[in-house]
C-alpha positions as protocol buffer text, in pm:
chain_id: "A"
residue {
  index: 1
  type: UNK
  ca { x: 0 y: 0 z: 0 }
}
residue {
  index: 2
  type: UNK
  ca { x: 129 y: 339 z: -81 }
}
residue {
  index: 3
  type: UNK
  ca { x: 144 y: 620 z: 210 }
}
residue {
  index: 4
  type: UNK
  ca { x: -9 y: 932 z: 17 }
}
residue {
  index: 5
  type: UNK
  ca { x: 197 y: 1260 z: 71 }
}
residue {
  index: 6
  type: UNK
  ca { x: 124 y: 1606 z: 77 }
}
residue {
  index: 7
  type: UNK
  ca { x: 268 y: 1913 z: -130 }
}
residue {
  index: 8
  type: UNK
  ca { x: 568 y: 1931 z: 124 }
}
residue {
  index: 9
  type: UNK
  ca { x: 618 y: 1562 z: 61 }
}
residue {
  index: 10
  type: UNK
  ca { x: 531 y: 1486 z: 409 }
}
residue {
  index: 11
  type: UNK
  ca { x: 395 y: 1156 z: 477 }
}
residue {
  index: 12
  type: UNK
  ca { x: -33 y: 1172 z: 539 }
}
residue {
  index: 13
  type: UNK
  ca { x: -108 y: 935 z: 825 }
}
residue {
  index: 14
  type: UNK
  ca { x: -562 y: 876 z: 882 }
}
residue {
  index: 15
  type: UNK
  ca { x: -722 y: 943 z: 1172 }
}
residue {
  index: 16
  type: UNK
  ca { x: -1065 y: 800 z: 1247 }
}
residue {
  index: 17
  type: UNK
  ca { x: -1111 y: 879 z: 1641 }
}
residue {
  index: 18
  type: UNK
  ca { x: -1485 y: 938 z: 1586 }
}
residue {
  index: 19
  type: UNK
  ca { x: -1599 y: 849 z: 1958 }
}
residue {
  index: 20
  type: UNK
  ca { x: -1867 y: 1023 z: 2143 }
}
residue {
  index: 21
  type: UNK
  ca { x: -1742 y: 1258 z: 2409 }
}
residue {
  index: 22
  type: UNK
  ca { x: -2030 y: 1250 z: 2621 }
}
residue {
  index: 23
  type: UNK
  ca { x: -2141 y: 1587 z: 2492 }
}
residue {
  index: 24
  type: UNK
  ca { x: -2504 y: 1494 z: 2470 }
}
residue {
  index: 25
  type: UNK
  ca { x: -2777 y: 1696 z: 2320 }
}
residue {
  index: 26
  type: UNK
  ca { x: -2551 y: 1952 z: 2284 }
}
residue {
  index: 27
  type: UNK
  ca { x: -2418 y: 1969 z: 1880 }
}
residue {
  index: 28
  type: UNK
  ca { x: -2053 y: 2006 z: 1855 }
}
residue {
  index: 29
  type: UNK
  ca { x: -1835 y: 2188 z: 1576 }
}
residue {
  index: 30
  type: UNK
  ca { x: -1625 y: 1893 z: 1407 }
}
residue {
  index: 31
  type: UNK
  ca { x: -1402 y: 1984 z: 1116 }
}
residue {
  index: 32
  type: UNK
  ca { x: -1151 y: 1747 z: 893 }
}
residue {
  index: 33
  type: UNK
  ca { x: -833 y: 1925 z: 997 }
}
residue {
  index: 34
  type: UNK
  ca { x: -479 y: 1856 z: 835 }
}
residue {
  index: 35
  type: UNK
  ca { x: -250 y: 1851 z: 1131 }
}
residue {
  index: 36
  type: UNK
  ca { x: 114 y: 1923 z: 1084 }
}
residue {
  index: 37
  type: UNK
  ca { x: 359 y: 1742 z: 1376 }
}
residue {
  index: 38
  type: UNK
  ca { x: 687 y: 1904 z: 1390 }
}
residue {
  index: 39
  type: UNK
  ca { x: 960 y: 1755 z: 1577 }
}
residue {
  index: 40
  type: UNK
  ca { x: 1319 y: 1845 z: 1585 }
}
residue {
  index: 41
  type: UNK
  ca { x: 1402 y: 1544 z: 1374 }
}
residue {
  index: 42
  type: UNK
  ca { x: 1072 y: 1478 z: 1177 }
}
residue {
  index: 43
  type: UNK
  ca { x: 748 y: 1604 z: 1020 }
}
residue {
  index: 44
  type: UNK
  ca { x: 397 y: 1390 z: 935 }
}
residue {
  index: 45
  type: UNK
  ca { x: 101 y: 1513 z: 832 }
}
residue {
  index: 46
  type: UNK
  ca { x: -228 y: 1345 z: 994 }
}
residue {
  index: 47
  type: UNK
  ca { x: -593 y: 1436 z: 880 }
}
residue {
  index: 48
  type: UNK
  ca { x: -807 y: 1436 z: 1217 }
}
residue {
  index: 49
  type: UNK
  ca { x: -1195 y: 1512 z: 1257 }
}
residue {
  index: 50
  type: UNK
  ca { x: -1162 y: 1742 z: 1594 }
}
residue {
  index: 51
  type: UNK
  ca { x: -1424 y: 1933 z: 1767 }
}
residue {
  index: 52
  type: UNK
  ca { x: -1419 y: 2211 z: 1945 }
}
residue {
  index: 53
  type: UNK
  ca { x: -1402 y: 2041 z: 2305 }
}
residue {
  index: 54
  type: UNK
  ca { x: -1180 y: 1807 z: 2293 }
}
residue {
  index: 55
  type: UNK
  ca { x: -936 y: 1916 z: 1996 }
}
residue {
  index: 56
  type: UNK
  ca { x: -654 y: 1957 z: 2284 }
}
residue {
  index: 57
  type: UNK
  ca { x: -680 y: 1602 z: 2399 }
}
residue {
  index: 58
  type: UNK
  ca { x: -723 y: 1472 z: 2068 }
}
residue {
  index: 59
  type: UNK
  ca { x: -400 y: 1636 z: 1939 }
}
residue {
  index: 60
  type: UNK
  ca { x: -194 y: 1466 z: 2240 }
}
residue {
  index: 61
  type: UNK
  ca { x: -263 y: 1138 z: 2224 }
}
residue {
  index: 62
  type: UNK
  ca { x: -194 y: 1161 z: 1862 }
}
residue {
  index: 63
  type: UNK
  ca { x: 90 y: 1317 z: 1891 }
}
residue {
  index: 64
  type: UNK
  ca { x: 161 y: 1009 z: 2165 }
}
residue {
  index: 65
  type: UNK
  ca { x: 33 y: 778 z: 1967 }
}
residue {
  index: 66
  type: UNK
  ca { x: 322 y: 920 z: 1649 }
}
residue {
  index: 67
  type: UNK
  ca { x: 562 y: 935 z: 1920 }
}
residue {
  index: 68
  type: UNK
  ca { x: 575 y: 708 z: 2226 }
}
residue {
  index: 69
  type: UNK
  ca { x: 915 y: 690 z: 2338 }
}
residue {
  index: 70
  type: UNK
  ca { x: 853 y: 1095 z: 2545 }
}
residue {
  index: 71
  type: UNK
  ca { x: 562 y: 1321 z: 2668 }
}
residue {
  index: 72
  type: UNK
  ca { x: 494 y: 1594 z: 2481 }
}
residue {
  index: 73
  type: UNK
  ca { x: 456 y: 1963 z: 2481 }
}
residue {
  index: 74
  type: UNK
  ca { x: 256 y: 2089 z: 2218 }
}
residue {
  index: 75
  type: UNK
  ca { x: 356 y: 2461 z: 2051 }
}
residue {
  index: 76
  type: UNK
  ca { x: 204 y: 2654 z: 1814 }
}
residue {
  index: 77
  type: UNK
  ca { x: 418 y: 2621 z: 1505 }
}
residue {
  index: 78
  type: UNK
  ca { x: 659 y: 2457 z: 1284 }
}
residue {
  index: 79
  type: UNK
  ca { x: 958 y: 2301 z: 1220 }
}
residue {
  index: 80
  type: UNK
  ca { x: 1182 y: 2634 z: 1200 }
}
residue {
  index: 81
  type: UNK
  ca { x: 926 y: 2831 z: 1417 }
}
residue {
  index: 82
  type: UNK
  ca { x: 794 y: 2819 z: 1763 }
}
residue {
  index: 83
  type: UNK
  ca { x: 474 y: 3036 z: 1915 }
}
residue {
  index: 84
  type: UNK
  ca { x: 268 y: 2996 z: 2190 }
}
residue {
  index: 85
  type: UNK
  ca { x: 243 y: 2678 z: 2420 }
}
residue {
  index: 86
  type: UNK
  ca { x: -139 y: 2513 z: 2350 }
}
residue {
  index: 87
  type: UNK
  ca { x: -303 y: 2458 z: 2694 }
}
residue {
  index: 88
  type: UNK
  ca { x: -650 y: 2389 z: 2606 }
}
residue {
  index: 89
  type: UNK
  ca { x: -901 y: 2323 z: 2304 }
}
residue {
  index: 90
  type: UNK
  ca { x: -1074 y: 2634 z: 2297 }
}
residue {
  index: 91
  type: UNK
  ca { x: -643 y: 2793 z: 2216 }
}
residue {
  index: 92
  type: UNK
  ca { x: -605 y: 2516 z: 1964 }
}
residue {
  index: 93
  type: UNK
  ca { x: -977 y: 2541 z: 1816 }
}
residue {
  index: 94
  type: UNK
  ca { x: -935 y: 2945 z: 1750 }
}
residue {
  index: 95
  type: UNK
  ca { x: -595 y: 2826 z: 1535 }
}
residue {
  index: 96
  type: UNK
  ca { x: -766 y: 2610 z: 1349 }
}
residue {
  index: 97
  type: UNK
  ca { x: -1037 y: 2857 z: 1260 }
}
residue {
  index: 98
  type: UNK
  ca { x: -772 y: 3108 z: 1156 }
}
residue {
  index: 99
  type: UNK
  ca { x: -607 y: 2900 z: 937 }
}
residue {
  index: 100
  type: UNK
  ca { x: -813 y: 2806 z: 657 }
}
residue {
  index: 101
  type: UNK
  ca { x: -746 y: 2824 z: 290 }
}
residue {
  index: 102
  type: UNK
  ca { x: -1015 y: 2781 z: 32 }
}
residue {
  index: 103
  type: UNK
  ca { x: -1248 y: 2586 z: 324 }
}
residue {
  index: 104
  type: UNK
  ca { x: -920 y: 2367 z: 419 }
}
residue {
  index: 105
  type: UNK
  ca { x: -862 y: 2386 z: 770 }
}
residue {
  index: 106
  type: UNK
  ca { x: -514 y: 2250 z: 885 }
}
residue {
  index: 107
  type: UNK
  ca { x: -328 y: 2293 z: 1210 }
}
residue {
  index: 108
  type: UNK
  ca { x: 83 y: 2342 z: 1285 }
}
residue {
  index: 109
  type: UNK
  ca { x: 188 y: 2172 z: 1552 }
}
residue {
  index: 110
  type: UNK
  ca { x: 536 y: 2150 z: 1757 }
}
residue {
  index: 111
  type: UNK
  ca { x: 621 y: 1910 z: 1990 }
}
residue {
  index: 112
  type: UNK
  ca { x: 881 y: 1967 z: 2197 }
}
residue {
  index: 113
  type: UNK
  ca { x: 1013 y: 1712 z: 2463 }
}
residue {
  index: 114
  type: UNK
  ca { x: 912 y: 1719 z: 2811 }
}
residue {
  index: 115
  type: UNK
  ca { x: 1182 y: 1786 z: 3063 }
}
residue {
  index: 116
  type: UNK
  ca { x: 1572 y: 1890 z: 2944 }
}
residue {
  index: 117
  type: UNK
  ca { x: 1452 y: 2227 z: 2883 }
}
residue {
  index: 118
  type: UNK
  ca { x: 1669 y: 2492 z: 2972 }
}
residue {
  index: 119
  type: UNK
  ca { x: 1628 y: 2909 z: 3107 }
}
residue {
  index: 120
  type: UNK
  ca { x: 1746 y: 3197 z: 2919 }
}
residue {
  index: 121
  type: UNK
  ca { x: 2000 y: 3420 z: 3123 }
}
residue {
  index: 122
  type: UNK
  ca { x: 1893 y: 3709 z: 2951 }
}
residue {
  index: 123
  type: UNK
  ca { x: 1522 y: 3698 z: 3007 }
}
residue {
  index: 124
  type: UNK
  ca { x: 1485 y: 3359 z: 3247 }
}
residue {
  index: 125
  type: UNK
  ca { x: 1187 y: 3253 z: 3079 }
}
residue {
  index: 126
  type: UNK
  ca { x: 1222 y: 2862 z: 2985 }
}
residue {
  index: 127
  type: UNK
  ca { x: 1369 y: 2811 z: 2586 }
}
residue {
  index: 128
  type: UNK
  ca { x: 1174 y: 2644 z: 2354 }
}
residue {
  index: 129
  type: UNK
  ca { x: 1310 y: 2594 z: 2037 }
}
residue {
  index: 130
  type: UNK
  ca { x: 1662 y: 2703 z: 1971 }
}
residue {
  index: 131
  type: UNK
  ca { x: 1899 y: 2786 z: 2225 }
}
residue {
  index: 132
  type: UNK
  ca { x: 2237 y: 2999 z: 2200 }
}
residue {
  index: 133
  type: UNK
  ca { x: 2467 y: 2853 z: 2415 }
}
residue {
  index: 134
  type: UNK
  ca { x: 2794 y: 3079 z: 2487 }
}
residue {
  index: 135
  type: UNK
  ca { x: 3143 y: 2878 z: 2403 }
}
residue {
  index: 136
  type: UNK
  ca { x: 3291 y: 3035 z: 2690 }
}
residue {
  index: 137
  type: UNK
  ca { x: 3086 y: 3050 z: 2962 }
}
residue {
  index: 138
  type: UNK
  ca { x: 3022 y: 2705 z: 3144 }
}
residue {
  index: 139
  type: UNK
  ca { x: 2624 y: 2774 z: 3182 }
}
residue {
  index: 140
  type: UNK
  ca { x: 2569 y: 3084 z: 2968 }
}
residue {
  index: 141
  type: UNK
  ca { x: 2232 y: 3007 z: 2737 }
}
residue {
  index: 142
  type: UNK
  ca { x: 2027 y: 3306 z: 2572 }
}
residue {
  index: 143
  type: UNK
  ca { x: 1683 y: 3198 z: 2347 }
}
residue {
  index: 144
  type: UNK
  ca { x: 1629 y: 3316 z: 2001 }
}
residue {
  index: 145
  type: UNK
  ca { x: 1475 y: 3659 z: 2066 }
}
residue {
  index: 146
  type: UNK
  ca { x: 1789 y: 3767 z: 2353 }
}
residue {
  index: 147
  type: UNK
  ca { x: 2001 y: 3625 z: 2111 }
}
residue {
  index: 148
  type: UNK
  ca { x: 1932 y: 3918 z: 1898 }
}
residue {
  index: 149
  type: UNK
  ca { x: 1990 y: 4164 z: 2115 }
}
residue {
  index: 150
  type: UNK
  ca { x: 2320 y: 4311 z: 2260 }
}
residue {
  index: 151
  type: UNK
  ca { x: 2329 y: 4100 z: 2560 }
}
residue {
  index: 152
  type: UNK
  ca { x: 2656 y: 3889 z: 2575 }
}
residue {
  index: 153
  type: UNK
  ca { x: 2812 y: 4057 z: 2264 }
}
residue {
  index: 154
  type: UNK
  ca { x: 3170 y: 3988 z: 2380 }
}
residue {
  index: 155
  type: UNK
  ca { x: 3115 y: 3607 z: 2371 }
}
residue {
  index: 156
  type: UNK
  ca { x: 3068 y: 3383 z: 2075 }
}
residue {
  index: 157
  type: UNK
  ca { x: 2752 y: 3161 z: 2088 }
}
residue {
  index: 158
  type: UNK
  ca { x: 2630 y: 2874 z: 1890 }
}
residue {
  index: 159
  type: UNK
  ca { x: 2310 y: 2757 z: 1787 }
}
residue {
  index: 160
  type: UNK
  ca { x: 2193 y: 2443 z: 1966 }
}
């Protein structure tokens, strides 16, 4: 059997997780969303039918399910870029509803690993994503957006 790919030539993996969710009476919004999962090392493409309760949770164990060796964080974004952390469904459902072309709803995701993480020493918020680690310092790390600035200019860093 052939594994169909999309335009980016990532590998489309089906996903029929069409339970009940004990909503009820109460009619829920269910679209067939193209989720992109971005990992350092890897990309697939999954089309899911989420709703707007339980698109969070439904994203996860996917993302689990693709990946069971770690838990997962799941980001906003892609396999260059990372946004905001997703904490809930109603964060991930107003994503999906803003990205839609020609009635195609699809969702970026990035995973990043739980645990390992490290704190910027310019800002001391947590990094996610790429880190700028200082070749002379012994624990000297700046994130992507300090890294820009003029803090620890004297120093050469490199990407990690």
């Amino acid at each position: 059997m052939k594994i169909p790919k999309c335009r980016s030539g990532m590998p489309v993996v089906e996903s029929t997780n069409h339970e009940s969710h004990g909503m009820g009476h109460v009619p829920l919004e269910t679209h067939l969303v193209y989720v992109n999962f971005y990992t350092y090392e890897d990309a697939k493409q999954v089309r899911m039918i989420l709703n707007e309760y339980t698109a969070f949770d439904d994203i996860l164990q996917k993302a689990n399910e693709l990946l069971p060796t770690c838990r997962w964080r799941i980001f906003s974004g892609t396999d260059k870029h990372v946004s905001s952390e997703f904490k809930n469904s109603r964060q991930v459902w107003d994503a999906i509803k803003q990205t839609s072309y020609y009635e195609i709803r699809y969702l970026e995701v990035r995973m990043i690993k739980i645990g390992g993480s490290a704190r910027c020493d310019g800002c001391y918020r947590e990094i996610f994503g790429s880190r700028y680690k200082c070749t002379e310092c012994s624990d000297f790390d700046l994130c992507g957006v300090c890294e820009l600035g003029p803090i620890h200019s004297f120093h050469k860093l490199i990407k990690i």
